[in-house]
PAROSE-355143 format. One record per residue (C-alpha): residue in one letter; y, x, z. Coordinates in steps of 0.05 Angstrom, whole numbers, padded with zeros to 5 digits, always signed. Layout:
AYXZ ...
end
This chain:
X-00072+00774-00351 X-00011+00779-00303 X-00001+00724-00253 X+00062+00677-00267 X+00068+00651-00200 X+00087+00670-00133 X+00065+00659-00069 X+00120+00646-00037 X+00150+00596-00083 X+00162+00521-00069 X+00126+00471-00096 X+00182+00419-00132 X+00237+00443-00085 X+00198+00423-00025 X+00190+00470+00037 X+00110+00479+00025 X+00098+00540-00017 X+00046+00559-00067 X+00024+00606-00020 X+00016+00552+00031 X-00029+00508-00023 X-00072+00570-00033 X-00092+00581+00037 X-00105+00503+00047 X-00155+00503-00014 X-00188+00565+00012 X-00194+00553+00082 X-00201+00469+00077 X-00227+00447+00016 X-00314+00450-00001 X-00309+00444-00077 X-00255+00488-00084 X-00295+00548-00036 X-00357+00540-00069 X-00338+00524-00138 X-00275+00561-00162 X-00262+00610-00100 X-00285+00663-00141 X-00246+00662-00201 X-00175+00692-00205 X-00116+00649-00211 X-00070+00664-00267 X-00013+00607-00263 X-00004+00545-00205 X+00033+00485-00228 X+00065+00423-00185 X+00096+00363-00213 X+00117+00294-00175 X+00073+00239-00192 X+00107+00192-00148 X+00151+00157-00204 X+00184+00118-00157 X+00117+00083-00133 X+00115+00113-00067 X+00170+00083-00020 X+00159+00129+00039 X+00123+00193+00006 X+00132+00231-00050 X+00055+00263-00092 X+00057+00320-00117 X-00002+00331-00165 X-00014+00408-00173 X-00059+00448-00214 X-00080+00509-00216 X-00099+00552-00283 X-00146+00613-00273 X-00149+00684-00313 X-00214+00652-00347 X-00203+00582-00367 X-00225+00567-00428 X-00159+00515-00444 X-00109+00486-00405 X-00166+00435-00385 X-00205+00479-00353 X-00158+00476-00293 X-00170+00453-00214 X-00119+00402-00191 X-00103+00377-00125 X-00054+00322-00089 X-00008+00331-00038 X+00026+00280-00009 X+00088+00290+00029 X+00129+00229+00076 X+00198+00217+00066 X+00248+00174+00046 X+00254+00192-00019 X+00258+00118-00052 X+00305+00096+00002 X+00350+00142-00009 X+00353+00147-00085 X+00377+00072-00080 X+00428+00079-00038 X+00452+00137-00075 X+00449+00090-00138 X+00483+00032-00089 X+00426-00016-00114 X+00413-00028-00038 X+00439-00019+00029 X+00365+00021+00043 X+00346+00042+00109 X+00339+00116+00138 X+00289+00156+00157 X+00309+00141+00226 X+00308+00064+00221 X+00237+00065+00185 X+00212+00109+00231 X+00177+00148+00176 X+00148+00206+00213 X+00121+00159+00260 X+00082+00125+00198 X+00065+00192+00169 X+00029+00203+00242 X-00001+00140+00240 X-00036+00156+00177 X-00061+00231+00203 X-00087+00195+00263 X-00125+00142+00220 X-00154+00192+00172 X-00166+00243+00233 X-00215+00179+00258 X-00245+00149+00201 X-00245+00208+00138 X-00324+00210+00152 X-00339+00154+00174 X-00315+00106+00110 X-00328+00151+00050 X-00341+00088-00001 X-00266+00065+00015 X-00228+00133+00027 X-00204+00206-00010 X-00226+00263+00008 X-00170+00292+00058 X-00180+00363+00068 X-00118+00375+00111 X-00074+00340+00152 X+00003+00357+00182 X+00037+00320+00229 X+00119+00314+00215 X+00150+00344+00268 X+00219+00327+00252 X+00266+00400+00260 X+00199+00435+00256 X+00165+00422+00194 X+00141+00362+00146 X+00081+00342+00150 X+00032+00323+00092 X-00039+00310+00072 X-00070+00349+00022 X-00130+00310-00016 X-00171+00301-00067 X-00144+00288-00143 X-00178+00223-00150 X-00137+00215-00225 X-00211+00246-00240 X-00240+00190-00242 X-00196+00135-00228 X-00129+00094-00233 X-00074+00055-00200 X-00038-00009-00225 X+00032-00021-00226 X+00067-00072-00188 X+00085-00116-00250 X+00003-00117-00266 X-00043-00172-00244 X-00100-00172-00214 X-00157-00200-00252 X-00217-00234-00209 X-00263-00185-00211 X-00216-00133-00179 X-00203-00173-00133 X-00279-00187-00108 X-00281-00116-00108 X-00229-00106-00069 X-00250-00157-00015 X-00327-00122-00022 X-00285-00063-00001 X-00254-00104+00063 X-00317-00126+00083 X-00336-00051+00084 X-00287-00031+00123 X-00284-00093+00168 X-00366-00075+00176 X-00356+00000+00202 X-00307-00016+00240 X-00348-00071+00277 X-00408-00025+00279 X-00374+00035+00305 X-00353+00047+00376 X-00287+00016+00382 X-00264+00060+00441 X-00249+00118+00379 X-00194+00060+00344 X-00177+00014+00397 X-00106+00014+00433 X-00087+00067+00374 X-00051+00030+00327 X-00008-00012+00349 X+00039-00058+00319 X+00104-00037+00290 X+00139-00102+00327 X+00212-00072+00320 X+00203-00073+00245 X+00205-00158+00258 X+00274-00146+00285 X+00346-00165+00253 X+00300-00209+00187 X+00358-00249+00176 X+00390-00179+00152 X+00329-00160+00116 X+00320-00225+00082 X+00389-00235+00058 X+00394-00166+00040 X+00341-00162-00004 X+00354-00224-00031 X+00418-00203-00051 X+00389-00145-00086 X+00331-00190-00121 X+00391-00241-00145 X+00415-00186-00183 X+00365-00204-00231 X+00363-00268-00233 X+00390-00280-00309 X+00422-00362-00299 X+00460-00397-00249 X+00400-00443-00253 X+00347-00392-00230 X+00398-00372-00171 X+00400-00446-00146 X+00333-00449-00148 X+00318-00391-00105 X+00378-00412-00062 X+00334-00476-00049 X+00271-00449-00027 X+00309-00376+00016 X+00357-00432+00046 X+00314-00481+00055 X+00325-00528+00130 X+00249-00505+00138 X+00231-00453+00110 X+00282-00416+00105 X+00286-00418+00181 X+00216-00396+00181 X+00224-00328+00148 X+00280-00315+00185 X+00254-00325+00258 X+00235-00267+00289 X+00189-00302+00347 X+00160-00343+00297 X+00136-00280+00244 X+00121-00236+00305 X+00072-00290+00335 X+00044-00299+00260 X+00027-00229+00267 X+00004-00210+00326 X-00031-00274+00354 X-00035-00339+00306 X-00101-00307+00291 X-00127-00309+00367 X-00106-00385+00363 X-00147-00398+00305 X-00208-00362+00344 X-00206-00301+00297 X-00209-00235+00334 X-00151-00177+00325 X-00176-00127+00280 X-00154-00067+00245 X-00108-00088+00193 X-00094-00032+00124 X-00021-00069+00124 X+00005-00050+00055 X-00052-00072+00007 X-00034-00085-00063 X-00037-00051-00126 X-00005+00010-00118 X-00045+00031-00063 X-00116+00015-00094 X-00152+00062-00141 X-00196+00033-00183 X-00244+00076-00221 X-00235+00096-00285 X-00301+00071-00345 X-00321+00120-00397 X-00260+00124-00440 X-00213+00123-00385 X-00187+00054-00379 X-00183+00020-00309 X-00242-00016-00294 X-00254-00072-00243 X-00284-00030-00191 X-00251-00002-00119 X-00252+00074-00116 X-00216+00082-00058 X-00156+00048-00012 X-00096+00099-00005 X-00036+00091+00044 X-00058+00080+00116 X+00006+00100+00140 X+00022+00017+00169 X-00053+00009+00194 X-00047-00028+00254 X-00081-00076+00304 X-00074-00156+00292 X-00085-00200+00246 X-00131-00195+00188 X-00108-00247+00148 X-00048-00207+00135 X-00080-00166+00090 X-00105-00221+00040 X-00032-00250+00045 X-00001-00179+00024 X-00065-00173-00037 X-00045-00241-00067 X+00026-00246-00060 X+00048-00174-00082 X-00008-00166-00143 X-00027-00230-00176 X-00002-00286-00215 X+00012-00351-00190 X-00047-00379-00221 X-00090-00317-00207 X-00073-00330-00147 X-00073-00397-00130 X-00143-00389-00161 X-00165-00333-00123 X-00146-00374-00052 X-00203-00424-00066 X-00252-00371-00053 X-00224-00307-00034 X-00243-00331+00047 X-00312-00362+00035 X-00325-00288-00011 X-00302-00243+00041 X-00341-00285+00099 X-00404-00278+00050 X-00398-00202+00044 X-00379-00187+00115 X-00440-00221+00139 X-00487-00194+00092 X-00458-00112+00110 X-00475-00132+00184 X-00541-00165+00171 X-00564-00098+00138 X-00536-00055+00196 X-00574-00102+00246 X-00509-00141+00272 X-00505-00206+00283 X-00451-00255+00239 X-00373-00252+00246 X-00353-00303+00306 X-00307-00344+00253 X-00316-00379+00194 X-00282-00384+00124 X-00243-00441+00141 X-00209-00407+00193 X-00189-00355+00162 X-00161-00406+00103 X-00113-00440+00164 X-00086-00382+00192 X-00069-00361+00125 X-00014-00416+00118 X+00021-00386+00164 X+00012-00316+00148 X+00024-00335+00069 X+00098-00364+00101 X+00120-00288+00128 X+00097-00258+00061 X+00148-00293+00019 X+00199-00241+00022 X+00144-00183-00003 X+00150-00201-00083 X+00222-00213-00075 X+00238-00144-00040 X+00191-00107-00078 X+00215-00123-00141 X+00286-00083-00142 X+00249-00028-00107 X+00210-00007-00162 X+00248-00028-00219 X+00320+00004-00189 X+00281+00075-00191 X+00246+00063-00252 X+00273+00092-00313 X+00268+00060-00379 X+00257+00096-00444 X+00310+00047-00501 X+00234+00028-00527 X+00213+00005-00463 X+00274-00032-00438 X+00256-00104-00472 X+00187-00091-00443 X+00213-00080-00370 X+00261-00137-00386 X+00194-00177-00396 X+00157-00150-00337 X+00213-00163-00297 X+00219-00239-00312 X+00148-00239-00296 X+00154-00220-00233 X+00204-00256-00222 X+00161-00320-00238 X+00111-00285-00187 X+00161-00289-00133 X+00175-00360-00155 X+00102-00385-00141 X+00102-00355-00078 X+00165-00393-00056 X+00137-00453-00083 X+00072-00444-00046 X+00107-00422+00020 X+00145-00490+00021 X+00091-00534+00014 X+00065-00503+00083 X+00125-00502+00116 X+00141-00580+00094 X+00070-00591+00123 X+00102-00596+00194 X+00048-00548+00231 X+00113-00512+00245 X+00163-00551+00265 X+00153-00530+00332 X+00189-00463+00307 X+00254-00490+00279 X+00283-00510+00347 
end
């Protein structure tokens, strides 16, 4: 059997070549050396798996066939994942939204951040991470840089960002937190600390980003009498004020925790559906357990808290999550402490209810993530004529979802621990 590939073409019109793919596998990846090194390739495939999911990366899943597979099953696959600004700029070509660039995002900066993070921690978390046999930094006029991983499709799945999170995904995913929060706590923090700092110039010109996306969301919105009432809360003499305030979200961020006597920790930044893999039962449906947490690219030092905000705002229900927030803190307390009690630690220096007051605050600065996320998938998501009265429907649901969340976010900014803020 003749080969039907060569080496030196590109994988989905990208500058990394089969060739390329072939000498990562050999030289980088265990299974692949010891498992299918030996057996002659007949055929390499690569297709984009993104789907519009992955706002600063496109994944390409690729698969190679050998000379002696039994089917087109018997196959090796593997992921690459390459940064860019591939979602960004399909919008704007579409004019759904005045995106920003590659050089306003800094994406190569966040593609570093993630090669750094796995460089670290790849061994040292392997309930919580993929497999990442090879990592390139983007050297902008150079090359792009990528990871190459693991296929974890194997065994597992991702939700979309219309889905909901049901209860027992989310204990699993804060079992996972408390994992990480543990190793990191246990580990020597000289190898993390001062590395990731925050992104503060992505706080700066909100009131663009707010009414921008806002604009874009509104586009939805089906009645004059759904506009008004997201005019209320996004204009609101408090809270509207609030999301908009650049001093106010940057200190929400980087030290409302210290005030509340929590400690600045590493934070995943971006945790919601899409970047969760859950694994996959017998028959292949998604079950309620983590397999891994993907997208480190945002990690970052500060506030905690901020990743329970992103979790409930950006993948549950309003009543999922309303529900969830009477014992999401207590649960993640309760795990944390029991991971350091087996490693010989003593407890975490703050309690539940802490973490349950900062997260006012913190809840405030996530208002905007349903409402900007929302065009972002669905403007790049296209709809077979079967499926359009079923995005229709998934799209007043999240709509509803964003809706909560304003609802929520003005009962904390009414409160008045704010006020100090709106001057």
């Amino acid at each position: 059997m003749s080969s039907k590939f060569e080496v030196d073409e590109k994988l989905c019109e990208t500058e990394f070549t089969i060739g390329w793919l072939l000498d990562s596998l050999n030289q980088n990846d265990e299974k692949f050396k010891k498992n299918y090194s030996n057996r002659k390739i007949s055929n390499v495939s690569a297709r984009d798996i993104s789907g519009g999911k992955g706002m600063f990366s496109i994944v390409l899943k690729c698969g190679l066939l050998f000379e002696d597979s039994k089917d087109e099953n018997d196959i090796y696959t593997t992921i690459l994942k390459i940064p860019g600004t591939y979602v960004f700029d399909e919008l704007n070509e579409k004019g759904s939204v005045d995106a920003p660039k590659a050089e306003f995002m800094d994406i190569p900066g966040m593609h570093t951040t993630e090669v750094n993070f796995y460089n670290i921690f790849k061994t040292k978390m392997p309930k919580i991470l993929p497999t990442v046999h090879f990592a390139q930094l983007w050297i902008p006029g150079k090359h792009l840089g990528c990871l190459h991983m693991e296929d974890l499709s194997k065994r597992g799945a991702g939700l979309n960002f219309y889905d909901c999170l049901n209860h027992a995904q989310i204990k699993s995913i804060i079992r996972g937190m408390a994992y990480f929060h543990k190793e990191l706590l246990c580990c020597d923090e000289k190898i993390w600390k001062g590395k990731f700092p925050i992104k503060i110039e992505f706080f700066d010109n909100l009131e663009g980003f707010v009414d921008g996306f806002y604009k874009t969301f509104k586009g939805y919105l089906k009645t004059d009498h759904k506009i008004d009432e997201f005019n209320s809360f996004l204009n609101d003499p408090k809270l509207g004020k609030l999301i908009r305030n650049t001093e106010f979200v940057k200190y929400v961020a980087t030290k409302s925790h210290l005030d509340s006597g929590i400690p600045t920790a590493l934070v995943h930044g971006d945790l919601w559906n899409n970047n969760i893999i859950f694994k996959c039962d017998s028959n292949g449906a998604i079950s309620n357990d983590v397999e891994a947490f993907l997208d480190w690219q945002v990690v970052q030092e500060g506030n905690l808290v901020c990743d329970f905000a992103r979790l409930l705002t950006c993948s549950c229900e309003g009543d999922i999550r309303r529900e969830a927030e009477t014992y999401i803190f207590e649960y993640f307390v309760d795990c944390l402490n029991a991971e350091l009690a087996q490693g010989g630690k003593p407890p975490v220096p703050y309690t539940a209810k802490q973490l349950r007051e900062n997260y006012e605050a913190v809840f405030i600065i996530h208002l905007m993530h349903p409402i900007f996320m929302m065009p972002l998938f669905f403007a790049t998501k296209t709809s077979t004529p079967e499926e359009k009265t079923i995005d229709e429907a998934r799209i007043d649901r999240c709509i509803l979802r964003a809706l909560h969340t304003c609802q929520d976010a003005k009962k904390y900014a009414d409160s008045g621990k704010f006020d100090k803020w709106l001057n």
